[in-house]
C-alpha positions as CSV (number, residue, x, y, z in Angstrom):
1,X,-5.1,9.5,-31.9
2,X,-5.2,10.6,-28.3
3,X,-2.2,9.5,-26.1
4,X,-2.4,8.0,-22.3
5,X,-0.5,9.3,-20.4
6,X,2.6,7.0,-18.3
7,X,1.2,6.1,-14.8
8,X,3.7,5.1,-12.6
9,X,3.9,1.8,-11.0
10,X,1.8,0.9,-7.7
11,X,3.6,2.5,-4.7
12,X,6.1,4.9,-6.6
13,X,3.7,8.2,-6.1
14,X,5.0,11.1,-4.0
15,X,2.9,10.3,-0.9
16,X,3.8,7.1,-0.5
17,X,7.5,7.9,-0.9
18,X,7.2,10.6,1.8
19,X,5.2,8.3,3.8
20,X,8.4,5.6,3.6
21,X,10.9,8.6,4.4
22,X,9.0,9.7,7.6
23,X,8.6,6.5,8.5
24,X,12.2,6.1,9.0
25,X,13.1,8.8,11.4
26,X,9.8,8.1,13.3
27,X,10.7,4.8,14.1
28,X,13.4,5.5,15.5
29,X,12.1,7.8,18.1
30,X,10.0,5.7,19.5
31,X,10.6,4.0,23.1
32,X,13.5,7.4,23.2
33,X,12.6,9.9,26.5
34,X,12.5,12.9,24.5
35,X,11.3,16.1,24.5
36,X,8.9,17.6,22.1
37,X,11.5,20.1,21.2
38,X,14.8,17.3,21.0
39,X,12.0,15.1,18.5
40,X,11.5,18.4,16.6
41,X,15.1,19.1,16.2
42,X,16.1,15.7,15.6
43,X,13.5,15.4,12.8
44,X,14.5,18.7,11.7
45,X,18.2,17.8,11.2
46,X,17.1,14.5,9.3
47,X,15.0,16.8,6.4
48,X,17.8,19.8,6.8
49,X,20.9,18.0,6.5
50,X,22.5,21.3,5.1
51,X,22.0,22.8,8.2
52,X,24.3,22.8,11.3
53,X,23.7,21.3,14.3
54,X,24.0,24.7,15.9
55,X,21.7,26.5,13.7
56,X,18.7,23.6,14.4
57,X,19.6,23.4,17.8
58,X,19.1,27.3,18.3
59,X,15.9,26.8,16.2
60,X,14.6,24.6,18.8
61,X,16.1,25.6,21.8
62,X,18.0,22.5,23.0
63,X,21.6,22.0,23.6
64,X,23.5,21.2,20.6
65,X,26.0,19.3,22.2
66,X,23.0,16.9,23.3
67,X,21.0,17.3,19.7
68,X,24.6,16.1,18.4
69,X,24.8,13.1,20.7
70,X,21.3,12.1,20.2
71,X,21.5,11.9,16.3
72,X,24.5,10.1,16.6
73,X,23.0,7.5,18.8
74,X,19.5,7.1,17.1
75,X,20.5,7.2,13.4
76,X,24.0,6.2,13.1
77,X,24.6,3.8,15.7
78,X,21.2,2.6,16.4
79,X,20.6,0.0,18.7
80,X,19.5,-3.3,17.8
C-alpha cells in the first residue's frame, strides 16, 4: 500500500506566506517620499530585526538617526 503524502491546506505554501509578509512592509511605504536607499534600509531592518539600526544604516548609507525615526513612524505608529 502506497501512502499520499499530507498536502497542506489552500494558501499555507511558502510563497504565499512570503507574499503576505512582503506585503506588509510594502504597504506601508507607499505614498512615503523616500529614497531608494531609506526603502532599502527600512525593508532591510523589517527582515533583519537582529541587526542594529546602525549596522543597516551603514549598509545603506542613510542616517541612522533618520532610518530610526522612519521605522518608528511607518511600522509602529502608523498613521491611519
Amino acid at each position: 500500500m502506497m501512502r499520499q503524502l499530507a498536502t497542506p491546506p489552500v494558501g499555507h505554501d511558502a510563497a504565499t506566506r512570503r507574499e503576505r509578509a512582503s506585503a506588509v512592509p510594502v504597504a506601508a511605504l507607499r505614498g512615503h517620499d523616500l529614497t531608494v536607499a531609506e526603502r532599502s534600509a527600512l525593508l532591510d531592518c523589517y527582515v533583519n530585526s537582529d541587526r542594529t539600526f546602525l549596522e543597516i544604516a551603514t549598509t545603506h548609507g542613510v542616517d541612522r538617526e533618520r532610518l530610526q525615526e522612519l521605522w518608528f513612524d511607518l511600522f509602529l505608529q502608523p498613521s491611519t
